[in-house]
C-alpha positions in Angstrom: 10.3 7.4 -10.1 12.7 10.5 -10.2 15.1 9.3 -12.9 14.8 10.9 -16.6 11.5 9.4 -18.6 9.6 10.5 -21.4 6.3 9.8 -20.0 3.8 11.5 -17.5 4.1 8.1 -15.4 8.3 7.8 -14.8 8.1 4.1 -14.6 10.0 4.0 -18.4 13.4 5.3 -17.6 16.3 6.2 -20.3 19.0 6.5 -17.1 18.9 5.1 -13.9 21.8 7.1 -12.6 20.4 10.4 -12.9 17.6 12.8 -12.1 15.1 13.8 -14.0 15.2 16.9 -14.9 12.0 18.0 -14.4 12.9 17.1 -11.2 16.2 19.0 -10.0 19.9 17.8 -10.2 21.7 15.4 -8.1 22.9 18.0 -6.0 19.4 18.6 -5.1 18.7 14.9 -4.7 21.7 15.1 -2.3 20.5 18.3 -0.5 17.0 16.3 0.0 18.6 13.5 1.6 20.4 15.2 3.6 17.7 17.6 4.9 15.7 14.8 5.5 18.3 12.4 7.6 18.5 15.7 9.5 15.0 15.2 10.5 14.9 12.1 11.4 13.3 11.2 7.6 14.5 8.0 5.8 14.5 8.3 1.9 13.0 5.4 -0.7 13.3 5.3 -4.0 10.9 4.1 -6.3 12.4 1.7 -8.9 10.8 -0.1 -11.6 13.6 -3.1 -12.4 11.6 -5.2 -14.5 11.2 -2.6 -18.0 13.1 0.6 -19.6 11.8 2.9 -21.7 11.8 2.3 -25.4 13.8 5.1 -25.9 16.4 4.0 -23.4 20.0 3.5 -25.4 20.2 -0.4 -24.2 17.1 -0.5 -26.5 17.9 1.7 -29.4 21.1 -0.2 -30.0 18.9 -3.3 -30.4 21.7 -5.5 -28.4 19.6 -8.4 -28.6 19.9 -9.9 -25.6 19.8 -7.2 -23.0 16.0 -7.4 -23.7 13.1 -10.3 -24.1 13.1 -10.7 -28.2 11.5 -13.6 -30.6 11.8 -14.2 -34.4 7.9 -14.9 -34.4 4.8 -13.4 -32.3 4.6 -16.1 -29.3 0.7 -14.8 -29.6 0.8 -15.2 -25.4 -2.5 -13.8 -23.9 -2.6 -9.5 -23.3 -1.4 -8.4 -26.1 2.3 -8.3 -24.8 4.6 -8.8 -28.0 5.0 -5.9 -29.8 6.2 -6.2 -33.9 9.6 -3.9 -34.6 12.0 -4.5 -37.7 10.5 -8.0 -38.2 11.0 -8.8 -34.6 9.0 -9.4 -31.9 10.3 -8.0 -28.3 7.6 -8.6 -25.2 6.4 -5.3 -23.0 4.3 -6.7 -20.6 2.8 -3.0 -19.8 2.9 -1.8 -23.1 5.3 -1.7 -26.4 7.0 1.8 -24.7 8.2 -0.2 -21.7 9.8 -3.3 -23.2 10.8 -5.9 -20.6 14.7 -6.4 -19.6 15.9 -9.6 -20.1 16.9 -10.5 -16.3 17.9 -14.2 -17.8 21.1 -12.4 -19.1 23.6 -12.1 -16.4 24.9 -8.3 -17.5 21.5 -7.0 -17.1 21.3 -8.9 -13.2 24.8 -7.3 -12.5 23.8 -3.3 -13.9 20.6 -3.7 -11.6 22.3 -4.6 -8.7 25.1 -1.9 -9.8 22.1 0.7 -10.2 20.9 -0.4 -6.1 24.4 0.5 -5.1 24.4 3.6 -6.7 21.8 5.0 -5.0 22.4 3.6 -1.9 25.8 5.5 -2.3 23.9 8.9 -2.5 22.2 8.4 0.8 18.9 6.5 -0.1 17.4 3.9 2.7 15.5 1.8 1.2 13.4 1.1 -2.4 10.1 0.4 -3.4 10.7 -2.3 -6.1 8.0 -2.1 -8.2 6.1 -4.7 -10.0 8.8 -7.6 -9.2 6.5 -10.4 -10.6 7.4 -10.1 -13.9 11.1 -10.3 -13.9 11.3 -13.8 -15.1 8.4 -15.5 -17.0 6.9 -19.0 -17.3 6.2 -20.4 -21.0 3.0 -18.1 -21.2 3.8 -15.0 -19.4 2.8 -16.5 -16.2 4.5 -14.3 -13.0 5.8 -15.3 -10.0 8.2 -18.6 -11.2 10.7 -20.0 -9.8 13.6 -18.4 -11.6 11.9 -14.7 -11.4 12.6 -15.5 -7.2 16.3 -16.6 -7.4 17.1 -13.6 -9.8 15.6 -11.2 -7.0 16.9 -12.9 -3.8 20.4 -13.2 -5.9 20.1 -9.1 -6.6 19.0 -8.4 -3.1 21.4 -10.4 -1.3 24.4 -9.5 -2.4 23.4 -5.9 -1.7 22.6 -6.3 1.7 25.8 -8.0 1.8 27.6 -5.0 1.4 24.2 -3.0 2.9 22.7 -4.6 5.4 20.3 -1.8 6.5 18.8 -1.1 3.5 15.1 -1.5 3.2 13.1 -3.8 0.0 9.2 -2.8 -0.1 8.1 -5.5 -2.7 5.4 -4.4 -4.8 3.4 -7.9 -5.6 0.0 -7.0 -7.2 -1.7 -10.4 -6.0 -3.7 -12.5 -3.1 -1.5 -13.8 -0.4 -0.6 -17.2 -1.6 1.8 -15.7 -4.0 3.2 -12.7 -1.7 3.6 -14.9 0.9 6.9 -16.1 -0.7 8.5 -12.8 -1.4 8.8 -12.3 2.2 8.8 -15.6 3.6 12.2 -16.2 3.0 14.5 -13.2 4.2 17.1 -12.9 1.4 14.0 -11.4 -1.0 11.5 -8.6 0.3 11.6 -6.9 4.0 7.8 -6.0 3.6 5.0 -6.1 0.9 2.2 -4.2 -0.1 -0.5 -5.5 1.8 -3.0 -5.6 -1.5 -5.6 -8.5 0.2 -5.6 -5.8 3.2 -6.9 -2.9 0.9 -9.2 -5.4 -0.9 -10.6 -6.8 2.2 -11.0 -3.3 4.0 -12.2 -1.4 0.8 -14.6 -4.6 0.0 -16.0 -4.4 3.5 -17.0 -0.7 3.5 -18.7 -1.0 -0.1 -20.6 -4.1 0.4 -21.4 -3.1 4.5 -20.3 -6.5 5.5 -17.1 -7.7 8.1 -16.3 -10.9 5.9 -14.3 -9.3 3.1 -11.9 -7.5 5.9 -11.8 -10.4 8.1 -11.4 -13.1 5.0 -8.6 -10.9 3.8 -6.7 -10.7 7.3 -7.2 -14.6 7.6 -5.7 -15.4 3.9 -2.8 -13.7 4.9 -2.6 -15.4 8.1 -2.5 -18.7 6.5 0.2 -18.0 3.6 2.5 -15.2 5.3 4.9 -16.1 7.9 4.1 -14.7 11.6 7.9 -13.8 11.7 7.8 -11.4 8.9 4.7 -8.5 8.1 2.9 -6.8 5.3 2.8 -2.9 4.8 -1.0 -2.5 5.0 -2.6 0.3 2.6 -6.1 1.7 1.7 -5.3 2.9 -1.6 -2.2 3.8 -4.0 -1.3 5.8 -7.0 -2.8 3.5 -9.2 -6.6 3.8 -7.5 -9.2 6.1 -8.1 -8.6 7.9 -4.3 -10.4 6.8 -1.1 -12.5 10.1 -0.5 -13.7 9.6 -4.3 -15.0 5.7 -4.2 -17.1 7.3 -0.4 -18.4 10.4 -1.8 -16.3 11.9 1.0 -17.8 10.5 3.4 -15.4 11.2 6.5 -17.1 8.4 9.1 -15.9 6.1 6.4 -12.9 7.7 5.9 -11.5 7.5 9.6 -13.0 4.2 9.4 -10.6 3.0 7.0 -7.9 5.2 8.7 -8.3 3.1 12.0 -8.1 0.0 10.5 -5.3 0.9 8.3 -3.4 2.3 11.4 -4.1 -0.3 13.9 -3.4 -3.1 11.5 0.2 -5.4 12.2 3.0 -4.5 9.8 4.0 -1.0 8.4 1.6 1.2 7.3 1.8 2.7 4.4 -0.4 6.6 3.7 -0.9 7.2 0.0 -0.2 11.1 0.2 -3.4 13.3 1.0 -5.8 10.5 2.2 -5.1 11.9 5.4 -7.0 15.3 4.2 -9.6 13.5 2.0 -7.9 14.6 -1.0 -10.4 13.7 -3.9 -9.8 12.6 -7.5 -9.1 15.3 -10.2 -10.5 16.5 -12.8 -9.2 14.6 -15.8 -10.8 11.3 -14.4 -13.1 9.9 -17.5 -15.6 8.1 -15.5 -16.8 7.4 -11.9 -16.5 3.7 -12.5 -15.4 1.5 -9.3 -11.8 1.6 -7.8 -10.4 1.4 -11.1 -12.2 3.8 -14.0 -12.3 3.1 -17.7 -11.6 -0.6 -17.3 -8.4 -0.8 -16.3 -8.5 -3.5 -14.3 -8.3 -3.6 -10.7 -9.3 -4.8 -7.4 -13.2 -4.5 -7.6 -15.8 -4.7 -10.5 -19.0 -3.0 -9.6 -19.3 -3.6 -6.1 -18.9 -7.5 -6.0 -15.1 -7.4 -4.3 -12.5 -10.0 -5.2 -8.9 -9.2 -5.8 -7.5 -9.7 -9.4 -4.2 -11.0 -9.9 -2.6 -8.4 -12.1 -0.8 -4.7 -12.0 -3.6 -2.6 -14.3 -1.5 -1.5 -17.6 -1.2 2.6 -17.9 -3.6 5.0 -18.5 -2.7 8.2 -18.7 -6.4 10.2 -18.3 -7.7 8.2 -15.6 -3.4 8.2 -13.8 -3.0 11.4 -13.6 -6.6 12.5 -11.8 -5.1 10.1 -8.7 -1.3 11.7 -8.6 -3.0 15.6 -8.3 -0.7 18.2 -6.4 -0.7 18.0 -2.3 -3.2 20.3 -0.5 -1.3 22.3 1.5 -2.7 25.8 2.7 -5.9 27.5 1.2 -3.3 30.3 -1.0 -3.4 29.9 -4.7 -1.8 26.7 -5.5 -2.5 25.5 -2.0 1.6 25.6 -1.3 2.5 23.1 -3.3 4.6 25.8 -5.5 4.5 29.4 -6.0 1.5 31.8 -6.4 3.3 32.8 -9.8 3.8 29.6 -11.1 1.9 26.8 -12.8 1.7 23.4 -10.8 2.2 20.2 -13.2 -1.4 18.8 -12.5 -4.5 20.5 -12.5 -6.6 20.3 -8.4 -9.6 19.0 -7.4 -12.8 20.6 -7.9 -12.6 21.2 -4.3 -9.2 21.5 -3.2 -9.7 24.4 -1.5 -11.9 23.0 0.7 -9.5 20.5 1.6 -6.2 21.5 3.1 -3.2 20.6 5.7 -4.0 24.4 6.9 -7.7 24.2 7.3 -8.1 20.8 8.9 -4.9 21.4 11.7 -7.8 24.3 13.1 -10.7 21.8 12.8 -10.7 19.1 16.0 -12.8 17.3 14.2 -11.5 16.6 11.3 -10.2 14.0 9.2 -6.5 14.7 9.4 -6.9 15.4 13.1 -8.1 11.8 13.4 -5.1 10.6 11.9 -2.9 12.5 13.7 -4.3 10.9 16.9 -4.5 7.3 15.3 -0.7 7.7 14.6 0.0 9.0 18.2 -1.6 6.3 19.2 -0.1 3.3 17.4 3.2 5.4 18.1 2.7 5.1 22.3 -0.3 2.9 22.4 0.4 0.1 21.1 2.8 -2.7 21.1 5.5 -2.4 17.9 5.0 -6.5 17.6 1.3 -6.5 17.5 -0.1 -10.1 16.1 -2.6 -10.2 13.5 -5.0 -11.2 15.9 -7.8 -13.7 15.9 -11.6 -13.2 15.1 -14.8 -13.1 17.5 -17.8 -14.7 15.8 -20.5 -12.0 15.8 -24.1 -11.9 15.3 -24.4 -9.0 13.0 -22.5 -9.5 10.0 -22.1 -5.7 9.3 -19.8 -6.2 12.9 -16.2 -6.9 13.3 -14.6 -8.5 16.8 -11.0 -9.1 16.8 -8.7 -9.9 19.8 -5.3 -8.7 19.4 -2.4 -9.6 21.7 1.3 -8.9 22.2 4.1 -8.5 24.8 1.8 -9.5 27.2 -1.2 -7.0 26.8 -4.3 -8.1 24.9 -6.6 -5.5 22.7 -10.1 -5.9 21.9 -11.0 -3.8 18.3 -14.7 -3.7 17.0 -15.5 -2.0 14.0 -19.5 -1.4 12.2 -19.0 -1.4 8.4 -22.5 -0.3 8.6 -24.2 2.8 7.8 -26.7 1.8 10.8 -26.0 1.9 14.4 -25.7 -1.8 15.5 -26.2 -2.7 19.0 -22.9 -5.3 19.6 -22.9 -8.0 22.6 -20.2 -11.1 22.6 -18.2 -12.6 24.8 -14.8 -14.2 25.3 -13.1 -16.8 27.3 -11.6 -15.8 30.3 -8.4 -18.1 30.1 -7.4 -16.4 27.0 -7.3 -13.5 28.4 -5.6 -14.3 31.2 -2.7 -16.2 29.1 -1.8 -12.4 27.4 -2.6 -9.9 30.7 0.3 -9.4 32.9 -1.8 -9.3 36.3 -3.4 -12.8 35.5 -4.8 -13.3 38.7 -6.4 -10.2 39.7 -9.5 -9.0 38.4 -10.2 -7.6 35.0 -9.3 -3.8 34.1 -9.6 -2.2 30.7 -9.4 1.2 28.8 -10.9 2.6 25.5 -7.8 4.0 23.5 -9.8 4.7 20.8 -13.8 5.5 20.4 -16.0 7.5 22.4 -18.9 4.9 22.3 -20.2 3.6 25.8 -19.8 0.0 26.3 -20.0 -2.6 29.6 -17.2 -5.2 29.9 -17.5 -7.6 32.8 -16.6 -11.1 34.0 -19.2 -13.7 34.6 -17.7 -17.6 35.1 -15.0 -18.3 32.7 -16.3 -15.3 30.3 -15.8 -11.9 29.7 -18.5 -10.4 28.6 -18.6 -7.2 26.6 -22.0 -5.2 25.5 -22.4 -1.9 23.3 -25.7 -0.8 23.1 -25.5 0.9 20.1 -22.3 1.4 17.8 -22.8 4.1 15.6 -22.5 4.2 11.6 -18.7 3.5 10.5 -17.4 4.0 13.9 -15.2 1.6 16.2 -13.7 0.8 19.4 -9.9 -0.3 20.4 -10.0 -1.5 23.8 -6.9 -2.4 26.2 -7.7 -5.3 28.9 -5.5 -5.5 31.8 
């Protein structure tokens, strides 16, 4: 968030109708969105609704009901009540971030008064984070009834008065309980896509297609086909991507294919696209989440948990390092003469925007391609797809179809080649081609792997006699 905080972090605000200092002024906040609508560049804000900061004024005037406050500790699991002048007030991510009271209606009208504001400055859209935990059950639970009607009631009557403006829900859970935060169209446009990073990540740790798949089919069940995720690999809060796979760049555009060829809007966590690597304040290699924090894996058993991890400065700030830019001191994310707010990498300068654009082979170059190809490739509504059986459970077959045009993606989560050999009905693919009756065409979009795809009966049969480590195929059939 860019509004004025005492923390490294921004998610405790003191105003939410100003900049940060730190930052600029709010005639640079204008200058940036109007540089960036001149480029064709939308604008989101990041906006934590649920908590202030404890040194916010609402707080320090200790109006007791603008925030969540008890006579007595309610003792509810985590730790969340927090002792001050022989009260109790809750802070489910810590005492410096105490929980608004959304219950009260003044607090529900100054947060939909604070979405207007910044819509009136030019922004596009906002990434509402950690909307869960507006409105509690009896024990802290998330996700109740009430904390939905207080967010569809905020986010209708903006759209009311804005009806372009975009909600990214950020819902820290499996898909039975982000399913309803976009199911029903007065709340969230898009969600992250957390079961999709689980899933994906899972799958290239434990070398096995079932977490990925079981993933994409949970959200199948409890997500609407009328409304789409915003899949992810990781975000601010995970140790980065090119840290968890030693840099390991098959891997890498691995995850970057799947990411990019997944239904929904993507979303890029800033320098996976280089293979930016964790920094050097990190406190231990640990999984995707160091010093305990809590996240989606433990060890390298998978499983998503159902909870935002609480704030930890060391292990936060190694993830949020400076962007590699160019190979000059500072890598051009500020001046040669000046003293960037986060200490690089170990190997930043090995990583950069400037070295990789000369290198064909490298990551970013992947993902510039991927992008040109979802961009002019591939159909805007493409379905989540449904799922070959395959005989080597290090393999992935998915058939993907929409607009009448049908895609065949394979993908080895192995770090062996894998010879891959299925086959399809022909009828299905006939019900999404647009020449029906002629005879099978096809063409790889994506992969440079060999492979033999032919009709025999009612089949289509498709053989690849050896699918290299971490590598996958996107086929068209027409």
């Amino acid at each position: 968030p860019i509004f004025p905080s005492p923390s490294y972090h921004g998610y405790d605000t003191t105003d939410y109708k100003a900049i940060n200092p730190q930052f600029g002024s709010m005639s640079d906040f204008a200058r940036l969105v109007s540089e960036s609508h001149r480029r064709g560049i939308r604008v989101v804000l990041d906006l934590a609704l649920n908590h202030t900061s404890s040194a916010h004024p609402w707080f320090k005037t200790r109006v007791s009901d603008l925030y969540v406050w008890r006579p007595q500790n309610p003792n509810w699991p985590g730790n969340v009540w927090h002792g001050l002048n022989g009260l109790f007030y809750y802070g489910f991510f810590g005492p410096t971030l105490p929980d608004l009271n959304w219950n009260n209606a003044s607090i529900r009208n100054e947060m939909k008064s604070v979405l207007k504001f910044w819509i009136q400055q030019g922004v596009d859209g906002f990434r509402l984070d950690a909307i869960r935990y507006l409105i509690e059950g009896p024990q802290g639970q998330p996700d109740t009834r009430e904390n939905h009607a207080v967010l569809a009631d905020a986010v209708a009557e903006v759209r009311r008065a804005y009806p372009q403006i975009l909600f990214i829900g950020e819902v820290w859970a499996d898909s039975p309980v982000i399913g309803p935060y976009v199911n029903q169209r007065n709340e969230m446009d898009l969600c992250f896509n957390f079961p999709f990073s689980g899933g994906l990540l899972g799958s290239l740790i434990n070398e096995r297609a079932s977490d990925f798949e079981n993933a994409l089919l949970s959200n199948q069940q409890f997500v609407s086909s009328q409304r789409f995720l915003s899949p992810f690999i990781t975000n601010h809060d995970m140790t980065r991507v090119s840290s968890l796979f030693q840099q390991n760049v098959d891997k890498l555009k691995l995850a970057a294919y799947l990411m990019l060829t997944a239904s929904g809007t993507p979303v890029l966590y800033y320098g996976e696209e280089i293979g930016m690597t964790n920094g050097p304040s990190i406190s231990s290699p640990g999984g995707i989440f160091t010093g305990g924090a809590g996240g989606i894996f433990t060890g390298a058993t998978g499983g998503i948990f159902t909870a935002k991890p609480k704030m930890n400065p060391r292990n936060d700030m190694s993830k949020r390092t400076p962007m590699q830019w160019t190979t000059a001191m500072n890598h051009g994310f500020t001046g040669d003469g000046a003293k960037p707010w986060n200490l690089f990498s170990s190997n930043s300068s090995e990583l950069t925007v400037e070295t990789q654009m000369k290198q064909s082979g490298s990551l970013l170059m992947a993902y510039r391609e991927l992008i040109q190809i979802r961009k002019t490739k591939l159909p805007a509504a493409l379905d989540r797809g449904q799922f070959i059986q395959s005989r080597d459970p290090s393999v992935s077959i998915q058939l993907r179809l929409a607009e009448g045009r049908l895609f065949l993606s394979i993908a080895n989560f192995s770090r062996q080649s894998r010879p891959v050999q299925f086959s399809f009905s022909k009828s299905a693919a006939n019900s999404a081609r647009r020449a029906a009756s002629g005879p099978i065409n096809y063409q790889a979009l994506w992969g440079l792997t060999p492979f033999e795809l032919h009709e025999q009966g009612n089949q289509i049969q498709v053989r690849i006699p050896s699918l290299a480590a971490f590598k996958a195929l996107l086929i068209e059939i027409k």
